[in-house]
Each structure stands twice: as C-alpha cells, then as structure tokens.
C-alpha positions in Angstrom: -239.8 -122.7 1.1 -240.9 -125.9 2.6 -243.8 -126.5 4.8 -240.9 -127.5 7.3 -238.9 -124.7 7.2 -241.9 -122.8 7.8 -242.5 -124.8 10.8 -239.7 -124.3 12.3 -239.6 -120.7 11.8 -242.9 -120.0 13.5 -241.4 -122.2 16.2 -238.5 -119.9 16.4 -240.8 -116.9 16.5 -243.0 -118.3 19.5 -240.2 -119.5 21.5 -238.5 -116.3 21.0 -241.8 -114.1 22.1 -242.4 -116.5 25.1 -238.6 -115.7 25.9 -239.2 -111.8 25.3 -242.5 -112.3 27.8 -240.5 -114.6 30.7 -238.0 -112.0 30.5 -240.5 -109.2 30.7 -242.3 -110.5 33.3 -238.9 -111.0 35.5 -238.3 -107.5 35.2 -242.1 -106.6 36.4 -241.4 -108.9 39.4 -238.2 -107.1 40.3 -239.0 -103.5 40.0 -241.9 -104.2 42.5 -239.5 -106.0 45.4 -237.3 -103.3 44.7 -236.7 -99.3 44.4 -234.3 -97.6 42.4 -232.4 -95.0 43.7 -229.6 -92.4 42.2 -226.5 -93.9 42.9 -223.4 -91.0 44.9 -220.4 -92.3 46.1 -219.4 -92.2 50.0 -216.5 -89.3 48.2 -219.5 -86.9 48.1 -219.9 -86.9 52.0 -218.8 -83.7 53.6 -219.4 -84.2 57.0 -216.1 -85.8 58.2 -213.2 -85.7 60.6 -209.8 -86.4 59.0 -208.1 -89.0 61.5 -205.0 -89.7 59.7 -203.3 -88.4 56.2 -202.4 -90.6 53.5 -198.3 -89.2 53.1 -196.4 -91.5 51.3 -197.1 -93.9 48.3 -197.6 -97.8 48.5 -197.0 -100.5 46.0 -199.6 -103.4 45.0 -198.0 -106.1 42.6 -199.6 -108.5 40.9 -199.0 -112.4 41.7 -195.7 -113.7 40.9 -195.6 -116.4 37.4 -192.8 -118.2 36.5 -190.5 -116.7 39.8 -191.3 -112.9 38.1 -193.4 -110.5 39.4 -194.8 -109.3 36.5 -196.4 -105.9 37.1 -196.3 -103.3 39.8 -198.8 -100.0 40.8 -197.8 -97.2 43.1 -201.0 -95.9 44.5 -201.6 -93.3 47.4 -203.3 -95.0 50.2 -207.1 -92.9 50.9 -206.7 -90.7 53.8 -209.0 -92.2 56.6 -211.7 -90.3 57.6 -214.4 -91.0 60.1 -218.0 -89.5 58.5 -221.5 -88.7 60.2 -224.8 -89.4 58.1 -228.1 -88.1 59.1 -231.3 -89.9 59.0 -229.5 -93.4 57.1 -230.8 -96.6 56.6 -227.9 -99.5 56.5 -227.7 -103.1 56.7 -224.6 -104.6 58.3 -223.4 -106.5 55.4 -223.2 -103.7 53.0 -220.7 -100.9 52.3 -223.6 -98.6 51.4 -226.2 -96.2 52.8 -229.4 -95.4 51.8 -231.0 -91.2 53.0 -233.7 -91.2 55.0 -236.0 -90.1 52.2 -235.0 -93.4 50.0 -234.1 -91.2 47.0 -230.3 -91.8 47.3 -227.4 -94.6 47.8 -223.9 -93.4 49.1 -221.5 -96.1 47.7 -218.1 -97.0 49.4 -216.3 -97.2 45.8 -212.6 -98.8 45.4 -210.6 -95.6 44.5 -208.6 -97.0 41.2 -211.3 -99.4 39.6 -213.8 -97.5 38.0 -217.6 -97.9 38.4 -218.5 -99.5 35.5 -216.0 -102.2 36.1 -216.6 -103.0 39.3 -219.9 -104.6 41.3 -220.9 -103.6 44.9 -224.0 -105.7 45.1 -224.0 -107.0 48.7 -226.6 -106.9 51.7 -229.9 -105.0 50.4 -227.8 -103.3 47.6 -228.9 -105.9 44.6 -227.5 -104.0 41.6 -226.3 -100.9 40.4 -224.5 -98.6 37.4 -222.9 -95.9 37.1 -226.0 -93.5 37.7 -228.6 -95.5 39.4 -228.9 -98.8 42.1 -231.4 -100.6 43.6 -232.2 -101.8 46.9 -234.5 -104.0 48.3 -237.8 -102.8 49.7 -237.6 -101.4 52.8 -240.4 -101.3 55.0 -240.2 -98.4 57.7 -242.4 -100.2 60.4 -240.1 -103.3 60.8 -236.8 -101.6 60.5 -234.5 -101.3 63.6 -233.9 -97.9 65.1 -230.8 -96.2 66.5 -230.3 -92.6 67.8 -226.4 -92.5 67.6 -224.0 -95.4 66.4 -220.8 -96.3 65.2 -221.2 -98.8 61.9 -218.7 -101.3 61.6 -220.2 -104.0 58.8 -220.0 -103.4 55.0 -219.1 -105.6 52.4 -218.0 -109.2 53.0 -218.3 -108.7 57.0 -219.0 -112.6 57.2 -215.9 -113.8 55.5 -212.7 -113.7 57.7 -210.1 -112.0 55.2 -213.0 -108.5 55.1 -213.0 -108.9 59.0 -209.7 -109.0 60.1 -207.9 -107.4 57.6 -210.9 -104.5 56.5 -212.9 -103.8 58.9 -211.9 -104.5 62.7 -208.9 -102.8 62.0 -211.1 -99.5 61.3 -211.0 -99.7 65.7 -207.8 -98.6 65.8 -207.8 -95.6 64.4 -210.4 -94.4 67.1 -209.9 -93.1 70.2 -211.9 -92.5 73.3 -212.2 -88.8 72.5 -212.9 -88.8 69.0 -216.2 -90.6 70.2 -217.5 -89.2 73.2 -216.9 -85.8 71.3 -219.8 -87.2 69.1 -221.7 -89.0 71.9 -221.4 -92.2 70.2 -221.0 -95.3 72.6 -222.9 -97.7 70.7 -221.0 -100.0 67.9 -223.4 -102.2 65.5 -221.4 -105.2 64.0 -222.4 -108.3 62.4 -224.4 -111.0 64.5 -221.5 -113.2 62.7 -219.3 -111.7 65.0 -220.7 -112.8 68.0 -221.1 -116.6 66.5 -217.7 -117.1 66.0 -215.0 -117.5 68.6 -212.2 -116.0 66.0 -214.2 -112.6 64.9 -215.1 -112.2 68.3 -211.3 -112.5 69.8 -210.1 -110.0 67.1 -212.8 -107.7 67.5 -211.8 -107.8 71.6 -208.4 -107.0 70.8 -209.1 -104.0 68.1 -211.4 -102.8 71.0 -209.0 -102.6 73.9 -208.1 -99.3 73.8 -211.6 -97.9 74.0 -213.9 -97.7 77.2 -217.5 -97.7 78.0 -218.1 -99.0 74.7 -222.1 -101.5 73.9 -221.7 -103.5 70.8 -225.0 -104.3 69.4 -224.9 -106.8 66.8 -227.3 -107.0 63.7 -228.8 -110.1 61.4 -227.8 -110.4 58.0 -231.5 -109.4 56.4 -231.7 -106.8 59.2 -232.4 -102.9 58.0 -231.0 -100.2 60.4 -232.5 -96.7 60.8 -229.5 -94.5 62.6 -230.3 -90.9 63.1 -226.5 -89.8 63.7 -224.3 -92.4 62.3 -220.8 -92.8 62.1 -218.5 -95.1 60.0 -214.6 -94.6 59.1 -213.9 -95.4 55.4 -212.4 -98.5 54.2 -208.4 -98.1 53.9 -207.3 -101.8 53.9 -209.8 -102.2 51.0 -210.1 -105.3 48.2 -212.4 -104.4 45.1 -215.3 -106.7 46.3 -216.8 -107.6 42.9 -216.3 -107.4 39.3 -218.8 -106.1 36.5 -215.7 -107.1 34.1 -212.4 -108.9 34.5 -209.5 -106.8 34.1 -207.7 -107.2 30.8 -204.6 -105.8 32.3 -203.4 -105.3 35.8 -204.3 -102.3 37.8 -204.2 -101.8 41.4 -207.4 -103.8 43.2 -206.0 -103.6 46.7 -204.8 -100.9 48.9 -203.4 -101.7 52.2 -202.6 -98.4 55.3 -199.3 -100.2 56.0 -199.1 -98.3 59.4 -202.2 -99.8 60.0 -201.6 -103.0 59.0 -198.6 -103.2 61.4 -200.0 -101.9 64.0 -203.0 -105.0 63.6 -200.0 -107.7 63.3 -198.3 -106.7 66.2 -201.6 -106.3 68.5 -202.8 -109.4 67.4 -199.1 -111.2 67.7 -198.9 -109.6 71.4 -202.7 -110.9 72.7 -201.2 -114.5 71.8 -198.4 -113.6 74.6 -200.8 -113.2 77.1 -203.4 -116.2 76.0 -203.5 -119.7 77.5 -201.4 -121.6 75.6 -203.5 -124.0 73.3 -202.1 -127.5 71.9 -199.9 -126.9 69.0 -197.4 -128.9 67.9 -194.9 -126.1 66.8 -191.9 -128.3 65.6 -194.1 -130.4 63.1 -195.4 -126.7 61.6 -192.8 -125.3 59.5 -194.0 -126.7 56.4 -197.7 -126.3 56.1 -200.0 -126.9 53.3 -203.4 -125.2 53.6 -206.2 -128.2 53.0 -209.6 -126.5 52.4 -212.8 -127.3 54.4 -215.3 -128.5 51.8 -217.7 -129.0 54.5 -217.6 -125.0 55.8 -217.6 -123.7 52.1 -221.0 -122.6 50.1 -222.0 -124.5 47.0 -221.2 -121.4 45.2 -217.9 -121.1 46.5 -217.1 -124.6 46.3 -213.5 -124.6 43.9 -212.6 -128.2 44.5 -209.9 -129.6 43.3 -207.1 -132.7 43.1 -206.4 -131.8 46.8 -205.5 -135.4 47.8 -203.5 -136.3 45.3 -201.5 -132.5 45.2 -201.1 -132.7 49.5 -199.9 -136.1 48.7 -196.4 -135.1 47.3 -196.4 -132.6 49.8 -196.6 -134.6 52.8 -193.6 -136.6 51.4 -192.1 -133.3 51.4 -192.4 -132.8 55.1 -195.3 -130.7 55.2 -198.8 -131.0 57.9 -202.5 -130.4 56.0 -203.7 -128.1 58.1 -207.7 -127.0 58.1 -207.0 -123.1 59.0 -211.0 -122.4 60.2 -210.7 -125.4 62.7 -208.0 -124.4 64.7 -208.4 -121.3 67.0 -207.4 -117.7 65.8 -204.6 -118.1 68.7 -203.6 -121.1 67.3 -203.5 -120.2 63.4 -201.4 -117.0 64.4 -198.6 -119.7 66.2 -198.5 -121.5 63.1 -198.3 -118.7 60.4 -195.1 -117.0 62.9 -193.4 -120.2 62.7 -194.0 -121.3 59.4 -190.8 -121.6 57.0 -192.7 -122.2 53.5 -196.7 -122.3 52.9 -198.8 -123.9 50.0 -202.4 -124.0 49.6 -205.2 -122.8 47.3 -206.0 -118.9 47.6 -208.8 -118.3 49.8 -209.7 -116.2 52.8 -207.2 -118.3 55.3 -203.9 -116.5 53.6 -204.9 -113.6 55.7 -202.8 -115.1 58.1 -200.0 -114.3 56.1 -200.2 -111.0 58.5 -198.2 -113.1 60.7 -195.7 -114.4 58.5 -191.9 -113.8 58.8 -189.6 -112.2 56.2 -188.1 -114.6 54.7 -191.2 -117.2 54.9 -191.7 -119.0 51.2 -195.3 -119.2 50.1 -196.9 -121.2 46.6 -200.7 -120.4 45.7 -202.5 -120.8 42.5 -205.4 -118.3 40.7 -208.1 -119.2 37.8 -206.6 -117.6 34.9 -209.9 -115.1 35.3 -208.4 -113.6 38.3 -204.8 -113.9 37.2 -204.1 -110.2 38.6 -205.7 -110.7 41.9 -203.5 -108.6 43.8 -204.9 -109.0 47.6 -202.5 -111.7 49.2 -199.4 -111.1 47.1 -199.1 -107.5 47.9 -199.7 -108.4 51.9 -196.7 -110.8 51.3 -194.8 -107.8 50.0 -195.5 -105.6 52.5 -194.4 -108.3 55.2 -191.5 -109.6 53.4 -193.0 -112.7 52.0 -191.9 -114.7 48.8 -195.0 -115.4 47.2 -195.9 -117.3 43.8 -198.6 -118.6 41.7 -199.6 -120.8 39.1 -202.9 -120.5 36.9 -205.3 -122.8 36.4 -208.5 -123.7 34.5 -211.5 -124.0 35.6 -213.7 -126.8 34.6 -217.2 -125.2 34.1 -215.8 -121.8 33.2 -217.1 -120.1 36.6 -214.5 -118.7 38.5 -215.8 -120.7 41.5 -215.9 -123.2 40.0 -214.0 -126.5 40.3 -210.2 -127.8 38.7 -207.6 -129.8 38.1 -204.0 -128.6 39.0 -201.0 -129.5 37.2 -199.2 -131.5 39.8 -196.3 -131.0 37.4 -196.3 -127.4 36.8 -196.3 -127.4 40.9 -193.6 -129.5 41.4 -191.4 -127.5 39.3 -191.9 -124.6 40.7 -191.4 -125.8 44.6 -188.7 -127.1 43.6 -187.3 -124.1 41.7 -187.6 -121.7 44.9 -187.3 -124.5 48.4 
C-alpha cells in the first residue's frame, strides 16, 4: 500500500474516534440534564370516572387523490373518562405525568398507532421507547404547587387546531357536579391561552356551563406539583408525532362525533350573540387560505409558490384570506358561508368545524404525510368534499419548503367546481 493510502486511512480512523468521542460526550451531557424514567401509559390508571361510553363505530379516511378516497378505517371512539393522579408533576404543554417519586411517566398514547411508531416528545418529556422516557430535570424547590386541580394542557396546547378541536372541548363533558364531588374548582391551562383573544373566546364558551370556576394559567417551561389532579382523556385526538412514517394507511385520528357537534353548534351560537365585526360576507364564498410567513416558526416554515398559485385563483373569484388575523368570530362567518375552500394544510382548516355540507375544499400533503387523516376525516364527518394533491419537498424535511404543480391544481379545481 501507498504511503497515501495509509494516510488517509489513519485520517479515517481519527476522524471516526473524534466522532465516536463528540458522540460520547453528547450522551454524558444529556443523561445529566435529564432522568430516565419507566415509561406506563395513561391506560394503566385505575382511578377514573367513566363520563360517557364509546357505542357506536366511526370512520377516518385518508385524503382524497385523484377525486378517490382511497382508504377507509372503522375504529371505536375511546370512552372518555375523567382520572385522578396523586402526588404528579406536569407541565402544561405535555400529555404526560410524572409520580411524585420521579420513577414513572404515564403516557397519553394514540390508541391505533403503536408505540414504537409514534413520538410523544413535547413539554419536559424529551424522548422515549417503548419501555423507558426521559424528562428534564426537575428541581422540587422551584416547582409550582397545587393541592387540587383540573389539567387542561397536553400536547400541542399552543397551536390552534390541539386547542379548539382537542382540548377545550374536554369542558364539555364536565359538569358542575362531577367537580364539586371532587372539590376541584381550579383549572390550570396554558399562559397561551390567556395571550390570545381566539383561545381565550373558545375557552369562555366551552366554560359556560360551569360555575365558580379559577383558571390559573401556567408558562411553557413551568413544572406543576398537583397533589389531587384531574384531567379527562383525549377523545378528539391526532397522533402528535411520528418515530416512522406510515407505509400504509391506518387510522391517526379519532374524532367523539357527539362531541364534536356539540363544539360546532356552541361555538356557531356564541357568534349569534357577538357584536357583529366587519366582514364582507358576499365577497367570501370562494376563499383561498394564504399562510402568515410572519406568525410561522423557522421550523415550520413550508413555503411555497403561494403568489403565483393565489394568482389563478383570484381570477377565479376567490379572496386570500390570512385565517390567524381575523377574529375567531370572524373566521367562523367566513367558513359557514364559504362555498369552496383552497389553501395549504395547516392548523387553520380546523375551521372546517364550521363548514356546510355541501362546501368544496382543495388542500395538498408532502408525499411523507400522504395519509394524514386529521382534516379529511373532519370534512367527512361534516359533509365536506375534500381533496389533495402531493407534493415534494425541496430539502426532504417535511417542513420543509416546495413547489406546487400549478397544473396538477388546475386540473383538479376544475374537475370538481
């Protein structure tokens, strides 16, 4: 061999042993900001109160290619349950709680994905298996104590689809008695909440029927020490990570369609019996939802050929509307009155809650998350044609940005105006 060759491979061998040491070291630094706990899943609670039985089956579909829906699931919607933990420690944007001792982590699990597929890390949960997790650090002296409370975060609680359609709606299937029974009067939800004019209107609404109630809200980073806490199960539930994409289609969201109702027409009603706000009603039936690039994350960024997409649009007849700058009130006008809908998927198709039967929708996917189930199977529990195109994305992150075929979208819109 060549004096090069050998070069090169002791080159090889040191940059491989300084990777081996960086990654080493890396582990060191994370086992010491962070304890590892046995993973159990919220299913091994036994203290619980049943507040209403799951009866009949639902269907989720997957999104609708080339005017087909391609695949449907019949699942049976979780029973809802409201359940009391002793001695917990909780923060308000994660669907998990840790015991008092910090030996164990109860994990709210999506019922038809398995563990090993799916990825809960949110809030101080910062990864996990099938038989272990670990959270960050908590240190006792600076945590935030409660004797009795209701918890109403988990997963997501900062992003409007988890907070409208997930977790406010957990409100209504509480009644005055089923609390003071348990002595509970406190609520903790997300500081988020209280920040933002729409969570906070919903969260009024979902409330109405309860009395004498304190909402306490908590920080992001916070840790919460409850000695009696209380929090109802997720029923209107999206899987909120993956480990691995699905290779075929299986259910990833349920919906409680009684519930879901129930939320559509309280909400709908409220706007009966709100000022009216400046909306321009007859210039709304065609809308195309623009995305806010200015409200988004850098992670969550997806941009796209948006101009030059809304620009065939608009000759089309329809108004670019920005969803998270117009008032919940106003979003909920829009969506009831709204003949056919286009936009990128994102968190303002919740509004399809509203919708009509009959309304016409267009949305597109990254080929990763072709099966993403969430908004199409609202739209089919409401009565809403929905359907997709795929697309690539540029950098291969599912996040990341894209062009659409403009062509490809034409065709379609004009196979199913």
């Amino acid at each position: 061999m060549k004096l090069g060759g050998e070069v090169q491979i002791v080159k090889q061998s040191l940059a491989g042993g300084r990777s081996g040491v960086s990654q080493h070291l890396k582990e060191l630094e994370f086992r010491l900001k962070h304890k590892r706990l046995e993973k159990r899943s919220v299913e091994d609670i036994k203290t619980y109160v049943l507040l209403k039985k799951a009866e009949t089956n639902s269907i989720s579909n997957s999104p609708k290619y080339n005017n087909q829906c391609h695949y449907e699931c019949s699942y049976q919607p979780v029973d809802i349950k409201l359940y009391e933990l002793s001695d917990v420690y909780c923060n308000i944007e994660c669907s998990s709680f840790v015991s008092g001792d910090i030996k164990s982590v109860y994990i709210e699990e999506f019922p038809y994905i398995s563990c090993q597929d799916a990825n809960y890390k949110s809030g101080f949960l910062v990864r996990h298996d099938t038989k272990s997790a670990y959270i960050k650090n908590i240190r006792k002296n600076s945590v935030r104590a409660f004797k009795r409370a209701l918890f109403l975060g988990g997963n997501g609680s900062f992003n409007f689809y988890h907070w409208m359609i997930e977790i406010a709606p957990k409100l209504l299937v509480l009644t005055d008695e089923a609390l003071t029974q348990r002595a509970v009067n406190t609520i903790i939800v997300s500081e988020c909440v209280q920040k933002n004019d729409n969570y906070q209107w919903v969260l009024q609404q979902c409330l109405k029927h309860l009395h004498d109630i304190e909402i306490v809200y908590a920080q992001p980073k916070e840790v919460l020490f409850v000695e009696h806490l209380y929090f109802v199960n997720t029923f209107n539930q999206t899987i909120y990570n993956y480990h691995n994409f699905l290779d075929d289609y299986r259910t990833s969201t349920i919906f409680n369609k009684e519930v879901v109702i129930d939320l559509r027409h309280r909400l709908s009603n409220a706007t009966l019996h709100s000022p009216k706000q400046r909306l321009d009603s007859n210039s709304h039936k065609k809308i195309f939802i623009l995305r806010n690039e200015d409200a988004v994350s850098s992670y969550n960024k997806r941009s796209y050929n948006q101009d030059e997409v809304f620009s065939f649009f608009k000759k089309e007849g329809f108004v670019g509307v920005y969803p998270d700058k117009l008032s919940l009130i106003e979003q909920i006008t829009m969506f009831q009155e709204a003949s056919f809908i286009v936009g990128p998927s994102g968190a303002a198709w919740s509004n399809l809650l509203f919708a009509q039967e009959g309304t016409k929708a267009i949305s597109w996917l990254p080929e990763q998350l072709k099966y993403f189930d969430t908004y199409c199977s609202l739209a089919n529990i409401l009565g809403v044609d929905m359907h997709y195109l795929q697309y690539q994305v540029k950098c291969g992150k599912v996040h990341g940005s894209y062009r659409l075929d403009l062509q490809q979208l034409i065709d379609l819109y004009q196979q199913i105006q």
